[in-house]
C-alpha positions, 0 to 999 in steps of 0.5 A: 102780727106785724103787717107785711112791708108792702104797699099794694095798689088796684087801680082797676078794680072800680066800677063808677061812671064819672058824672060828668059824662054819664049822659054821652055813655053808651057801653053797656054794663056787661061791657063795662064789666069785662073791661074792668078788674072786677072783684080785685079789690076783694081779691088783693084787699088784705088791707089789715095785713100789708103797710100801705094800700090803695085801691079805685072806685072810678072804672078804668074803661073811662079813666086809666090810672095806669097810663101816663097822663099825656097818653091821650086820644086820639093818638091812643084810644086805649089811653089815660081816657080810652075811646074804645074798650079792650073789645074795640067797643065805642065808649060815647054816643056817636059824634059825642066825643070828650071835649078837652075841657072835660078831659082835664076835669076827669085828670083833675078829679079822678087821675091825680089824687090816685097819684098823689095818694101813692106818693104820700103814702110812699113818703110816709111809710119808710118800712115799705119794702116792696110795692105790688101793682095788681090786676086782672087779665083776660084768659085770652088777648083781647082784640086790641092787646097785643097778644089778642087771642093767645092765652095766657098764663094763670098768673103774669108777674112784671118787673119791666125786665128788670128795670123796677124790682130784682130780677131775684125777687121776681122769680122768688116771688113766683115760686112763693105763688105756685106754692100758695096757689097750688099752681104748676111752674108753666102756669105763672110767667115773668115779664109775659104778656105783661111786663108792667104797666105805667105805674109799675115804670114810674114809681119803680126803684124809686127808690121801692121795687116794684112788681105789676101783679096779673091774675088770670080771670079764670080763676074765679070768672068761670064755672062753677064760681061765676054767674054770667047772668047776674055778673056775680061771684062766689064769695068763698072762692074770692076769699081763698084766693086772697088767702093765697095771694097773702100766704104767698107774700108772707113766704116771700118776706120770710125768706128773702127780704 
């Protein structure tokens, strides 16, 4: 079977602690988790069947590759290197804050070869007609999002109102959603509360149509699929929702592009 035209990027499903700074940390693995997009490499990971697809192993509570590279603390702690989680919990040691030094080996390390990867992989791919950017979200806003404590559809489609991908093919590409994923119309929504990311405005027409994909996290992080005592998940379930997730982008292809 020929593969969907789609690249698909997860920028936030890693879960590595980046050794040069392993000994100022103090979040605790729950923290780290919750600030993360667990398991959507395995949700989003059909890899076999889309063009082009690139995921992270570094976590983005530590490095964002959703954020432009000057979004640095302290004028944002919630940029490309964060100083506090989305719950507003110090990362670092007390007084142990990240020299700039190091901040340019974590840019040079783990930031820029995510970057440069997404942009050989658009060059060498010319069949590539969409690209996809995939997350997770919280049910409800976290403290420092601005929606923090409204809740939130189950899935969140972006195309950066209309600046990265037609607005045509957004709204198509949620109507295939509900229809795979067995979903109400109230429950998937377009530009809200997301829009689109950093990457999603970058790399937008230019010259591929972009859509930030979120996910809502109750679908799988809840009962009777998560095991909060361990952090694990059920595996069945991950694998239907990647089923859906394909399904949807296979009808979307089918009938638009």
């Amino acid at each position: 079977m020929k593969p969907l035209p789609v690249l698909i990027s997860v920028p936030h499903g890693g879960s590595d602690t980046p050794k040069e700074i392993s000994n100022q940390v103090c979040i605790t693995p729950k923290d780290l988790f919750e600030d993360s997009d667990a398991f959507t490499r395995e949700i989003y990971g059909i890899k076999n069947e889309v063009v082009a697809w690139l995921g992270a192993d570094i976590a983005r509570v530590f490095i964002d590759l959703n954020r432009a590279e000057n979004d640095l603390p302290p004028d944002n702690p919630d940029g490309v290197v964060k100083s506090i989680t989305c719950h507003a919990q110090p990362i670092y040691l007390p007084g142990s804050q990240l020299e700039t030094a190091i901040i340019e080996t974590l840019l040079e390390k783990y930031y820029r070869p995510y970057h440069t990867k997404l942009q050989a992989l658009i060059k060498k791919h010319d069949d590539i007609q969409l690209a996809l950017d995939c997350h997770s979200m919280e049910s409800t806003g976290p403290r420092i999002s601005p929606d923090s404590g409204k809740d939130r559809p189950l899935l969140c489609l972006g195309n950066v109102n209309g600046k990265s991908a037609p607005n045509e093919w957004i709204y198509h590409l949620a109507q295939c959603f509900c229809e795979s994923f067995g979903l109400q119309e109230e429950d998937i929504t377009v530009n809200k509360p997301f829009s689109g990311g950093y990457i999603t405005q970058a790399y937008g027409n230019q010259p591929i149509p972009w859509i930030q994909v979120e996910m809502n996290r109750k679908l799988y992080l809840s009962d009777p699929w998560f095991d909060k005592s361990d952090l694990a998940v059920d595996s069945a379930r991950l694998k239907l929702l990647r089923e859906q997730f394909k399904q949807g982008l296979s009808k979307f292809f089918r009938s638009v592009v």
